[in-house]
DRENTIVEX-965018 format. One record per residue: residue number from 1; x, y, z of N, C-alpha, C in turn. Coordinates in steps of 0.02 Angstrom, whole numbers, plus 50000, padded with zeros to 5 digits. Atoms other than C-alpha are relative to their C-alpha. Layout:
// residues N
NUM,X,Y,Z,X,Y,Z,X,Y,Z .
...
// end
This chain:
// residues 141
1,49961,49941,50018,49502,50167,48636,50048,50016,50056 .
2,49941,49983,49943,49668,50223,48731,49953,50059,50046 .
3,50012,49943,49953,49612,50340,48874,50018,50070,49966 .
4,49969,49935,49999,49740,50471,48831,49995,50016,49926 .
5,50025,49988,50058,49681,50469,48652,49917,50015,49996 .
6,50049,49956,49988,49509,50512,48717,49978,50071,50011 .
7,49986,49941,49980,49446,50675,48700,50002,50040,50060 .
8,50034,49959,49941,49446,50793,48849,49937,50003,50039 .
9,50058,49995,49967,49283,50809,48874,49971,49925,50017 .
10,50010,50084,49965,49247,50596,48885,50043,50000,50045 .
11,49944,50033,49959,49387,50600,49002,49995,50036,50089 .
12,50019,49949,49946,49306,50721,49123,50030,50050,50037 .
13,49973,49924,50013,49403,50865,49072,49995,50044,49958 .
14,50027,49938,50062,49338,51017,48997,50066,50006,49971 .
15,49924,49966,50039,49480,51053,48855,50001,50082,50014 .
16,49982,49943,49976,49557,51210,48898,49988,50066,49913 .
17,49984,49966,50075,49521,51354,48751,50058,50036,49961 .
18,49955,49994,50028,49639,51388,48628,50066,49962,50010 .
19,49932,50026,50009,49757,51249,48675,49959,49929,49977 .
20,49998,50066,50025,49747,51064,48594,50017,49960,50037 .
21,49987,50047,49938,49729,50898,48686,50062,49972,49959 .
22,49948,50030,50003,49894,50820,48660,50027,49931,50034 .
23,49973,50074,49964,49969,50650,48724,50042,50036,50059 .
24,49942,49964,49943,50116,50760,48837,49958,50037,50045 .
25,50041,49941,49925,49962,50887,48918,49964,49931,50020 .
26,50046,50082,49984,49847,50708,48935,50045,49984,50061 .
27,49949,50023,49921,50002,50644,49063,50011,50038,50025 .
28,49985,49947,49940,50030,50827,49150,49947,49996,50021 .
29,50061,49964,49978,49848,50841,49168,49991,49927,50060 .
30,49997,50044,49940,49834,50652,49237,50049,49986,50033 .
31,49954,50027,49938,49987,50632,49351,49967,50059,50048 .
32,50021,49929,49959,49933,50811,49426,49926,49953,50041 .
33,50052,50019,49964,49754,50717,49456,50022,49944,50054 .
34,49981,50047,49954,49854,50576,49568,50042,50029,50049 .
35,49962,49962,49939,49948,50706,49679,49946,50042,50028 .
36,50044,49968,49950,49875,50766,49816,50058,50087,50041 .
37,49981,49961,49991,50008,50894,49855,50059,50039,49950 .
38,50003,49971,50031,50105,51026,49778,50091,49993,49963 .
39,49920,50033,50013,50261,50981,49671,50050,50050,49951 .
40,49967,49944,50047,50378,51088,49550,50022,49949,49948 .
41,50007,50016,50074,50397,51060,49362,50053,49940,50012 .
42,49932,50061,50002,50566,50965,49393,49969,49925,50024 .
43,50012,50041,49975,50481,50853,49499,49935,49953,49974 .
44,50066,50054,50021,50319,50799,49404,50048,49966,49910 .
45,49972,50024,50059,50449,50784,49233,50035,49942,50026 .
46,49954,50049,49947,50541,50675,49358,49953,49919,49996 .
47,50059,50048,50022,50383,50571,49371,49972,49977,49940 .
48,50008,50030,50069,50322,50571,49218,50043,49955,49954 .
49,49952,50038,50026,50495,50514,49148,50010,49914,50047 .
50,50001,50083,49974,50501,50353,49268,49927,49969,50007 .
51,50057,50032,50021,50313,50322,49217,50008,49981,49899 .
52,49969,50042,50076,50406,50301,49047,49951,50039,49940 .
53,50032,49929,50022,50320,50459,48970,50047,50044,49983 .
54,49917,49946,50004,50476,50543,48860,49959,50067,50006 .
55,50000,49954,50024,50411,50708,48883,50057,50064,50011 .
56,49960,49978,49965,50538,50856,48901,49996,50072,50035 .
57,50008,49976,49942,50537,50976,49039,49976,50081,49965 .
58,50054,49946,50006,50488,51130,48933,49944,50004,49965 .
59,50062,50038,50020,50355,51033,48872,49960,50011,50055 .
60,50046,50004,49918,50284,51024,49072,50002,50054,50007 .
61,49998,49914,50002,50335,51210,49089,49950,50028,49958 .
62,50037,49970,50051,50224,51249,48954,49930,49976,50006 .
63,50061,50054,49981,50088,51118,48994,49968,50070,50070 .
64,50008,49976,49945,50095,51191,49165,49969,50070,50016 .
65,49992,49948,50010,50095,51367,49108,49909,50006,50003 .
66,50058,49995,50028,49933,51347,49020,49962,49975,50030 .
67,50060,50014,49952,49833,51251,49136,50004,50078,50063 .
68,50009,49938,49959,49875,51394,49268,49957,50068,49969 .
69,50032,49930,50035,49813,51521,49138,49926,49985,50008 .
70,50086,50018,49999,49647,51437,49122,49975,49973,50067 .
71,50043,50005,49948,49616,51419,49312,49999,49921,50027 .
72,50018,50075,49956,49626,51227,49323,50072,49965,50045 .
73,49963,50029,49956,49781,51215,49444,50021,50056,50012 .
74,49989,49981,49954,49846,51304,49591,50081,50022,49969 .
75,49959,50006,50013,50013,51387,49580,50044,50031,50057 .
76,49974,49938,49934,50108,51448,49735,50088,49997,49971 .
77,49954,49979,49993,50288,51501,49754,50050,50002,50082 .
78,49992,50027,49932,50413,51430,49883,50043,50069,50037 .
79,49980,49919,49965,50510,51536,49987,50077,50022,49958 .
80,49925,49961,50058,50667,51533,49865,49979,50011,49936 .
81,50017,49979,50073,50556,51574,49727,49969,49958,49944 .
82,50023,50069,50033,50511,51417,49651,49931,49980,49978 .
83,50062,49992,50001,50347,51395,49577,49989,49904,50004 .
84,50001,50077,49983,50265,51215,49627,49930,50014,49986 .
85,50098,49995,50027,50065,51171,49563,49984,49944,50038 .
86,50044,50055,49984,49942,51063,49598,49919,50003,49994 .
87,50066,50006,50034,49792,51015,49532,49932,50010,50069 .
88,50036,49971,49946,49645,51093,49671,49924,49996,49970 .
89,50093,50006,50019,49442,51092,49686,49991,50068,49972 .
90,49998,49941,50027,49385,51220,49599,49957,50072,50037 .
91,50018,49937,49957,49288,51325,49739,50061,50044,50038 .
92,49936,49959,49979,49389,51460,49830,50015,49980,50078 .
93,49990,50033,49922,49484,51410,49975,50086,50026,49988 .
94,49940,50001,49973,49655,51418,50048,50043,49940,50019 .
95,49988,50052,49962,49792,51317,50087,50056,49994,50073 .
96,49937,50017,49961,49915,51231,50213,50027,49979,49981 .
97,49952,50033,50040,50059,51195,50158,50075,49985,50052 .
98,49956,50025,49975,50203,51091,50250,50065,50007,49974 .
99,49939,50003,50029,50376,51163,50213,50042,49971,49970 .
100,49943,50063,50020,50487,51012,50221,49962,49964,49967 .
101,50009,50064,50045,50372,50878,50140,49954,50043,49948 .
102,50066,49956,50069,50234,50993,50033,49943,49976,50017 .
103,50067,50040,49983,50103,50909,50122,49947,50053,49998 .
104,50038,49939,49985,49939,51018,50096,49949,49986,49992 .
105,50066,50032,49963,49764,51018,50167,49979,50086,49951 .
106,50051,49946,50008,49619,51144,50078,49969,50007,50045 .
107,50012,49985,49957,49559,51252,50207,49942,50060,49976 .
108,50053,49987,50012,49391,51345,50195,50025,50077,50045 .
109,49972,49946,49959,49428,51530,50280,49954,50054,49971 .
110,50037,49960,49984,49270,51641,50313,50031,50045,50022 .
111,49991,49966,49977,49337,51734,50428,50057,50045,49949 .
112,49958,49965,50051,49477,51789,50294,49971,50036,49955 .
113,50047,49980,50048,49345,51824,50164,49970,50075,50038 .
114,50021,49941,49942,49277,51942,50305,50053,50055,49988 .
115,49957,49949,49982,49420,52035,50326,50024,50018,49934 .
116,49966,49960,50059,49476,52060,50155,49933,50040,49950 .
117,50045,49934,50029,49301,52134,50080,49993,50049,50068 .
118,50019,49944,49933,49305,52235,50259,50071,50054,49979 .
119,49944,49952,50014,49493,52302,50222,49987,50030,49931 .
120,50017,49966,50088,49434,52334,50019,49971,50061,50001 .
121,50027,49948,49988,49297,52425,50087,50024,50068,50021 .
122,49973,49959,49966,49376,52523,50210,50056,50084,49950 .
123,49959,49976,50064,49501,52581,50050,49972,50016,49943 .
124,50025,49998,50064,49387,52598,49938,50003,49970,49925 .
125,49993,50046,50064,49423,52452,49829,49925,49947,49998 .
126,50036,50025,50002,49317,52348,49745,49998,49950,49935 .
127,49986,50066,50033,49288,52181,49655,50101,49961,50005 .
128,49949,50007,49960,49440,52109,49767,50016,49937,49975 .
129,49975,50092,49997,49532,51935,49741,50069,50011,50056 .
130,49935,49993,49943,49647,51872,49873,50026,49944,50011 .
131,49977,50071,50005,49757,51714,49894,50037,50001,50071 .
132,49963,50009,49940,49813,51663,50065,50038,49914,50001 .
133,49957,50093,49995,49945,51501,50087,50035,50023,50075 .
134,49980,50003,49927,49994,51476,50268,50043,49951,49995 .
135,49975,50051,49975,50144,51373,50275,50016,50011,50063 .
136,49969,50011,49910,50215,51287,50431,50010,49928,49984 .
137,49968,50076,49989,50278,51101,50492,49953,49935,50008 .
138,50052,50041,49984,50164,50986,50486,49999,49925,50052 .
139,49993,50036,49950,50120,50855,50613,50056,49951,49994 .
140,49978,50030,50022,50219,50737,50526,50098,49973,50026 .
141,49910,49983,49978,50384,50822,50558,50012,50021,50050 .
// end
């Protein structure tokens, strides 16, 4: 049987609820699993199209959309606004993220966790979520 005609769940992906496995989410979902860092829609339709995959770009926008809704990819925002994903472990963590190339490392951050149920408290908030992305240059550059 084709892979990408397998269902979701043989493929060792829970299907997402209320959306349908499709051949076009099947290739967002696996190119996303072969990047390790964080890319913008243009750039995975980019890929996909020279993996010879017609799909078209508000097809991945939409793909994209919906995996973010249901929690199974990362979605940050560059500094001109730009939203870029990437497919992430699913415990809570933080990242680094390398301006010029997008290079990005998951980073484990206790001490953050600390300080943000300590500032909640302090305010009297409660049941808190908090997203920290640290860019900077990475060794590289």
């Amino acid at each position: 049987m084709n892979p990408a005609a397998e269902p979701a769940a043989q493929r060792g992906q829970a299907p997402v609820p209320g959306r349908r496995s499709t051949r076009q989410r099947s290739a967002v979902v696996e190119l996303l699993s072969t990047i390790d860092d964080f890319r913008s829609a243009q750039e995975l339709h980019d890929e996909l199209r020279k993996r010879g995959d017609g799909i078209g770009l508000t097809t991945v926008y939409r793909t994209l959309q919906s995996l973010s809704e249901a929690g199974e990819i990362d979605v940050l925002r560059t500094d001109s606004g730009e939203a870029i994903y990437r497919r992430c472990s699913a415990h809570h963590h933080h990242h680094l993220v390398c301006r010029l190339c997008g290079r990005t490392v998951e980073v484990e951050g206790p001490a953050v966790e600390r300080w943000a149920e300590k500032i909640a408290a302090e305010h009297g908030f409660s049941e808190i979520s908090h997203t920290v992305e640290i860019t900077g240059t990475c060794a590289e550059h």
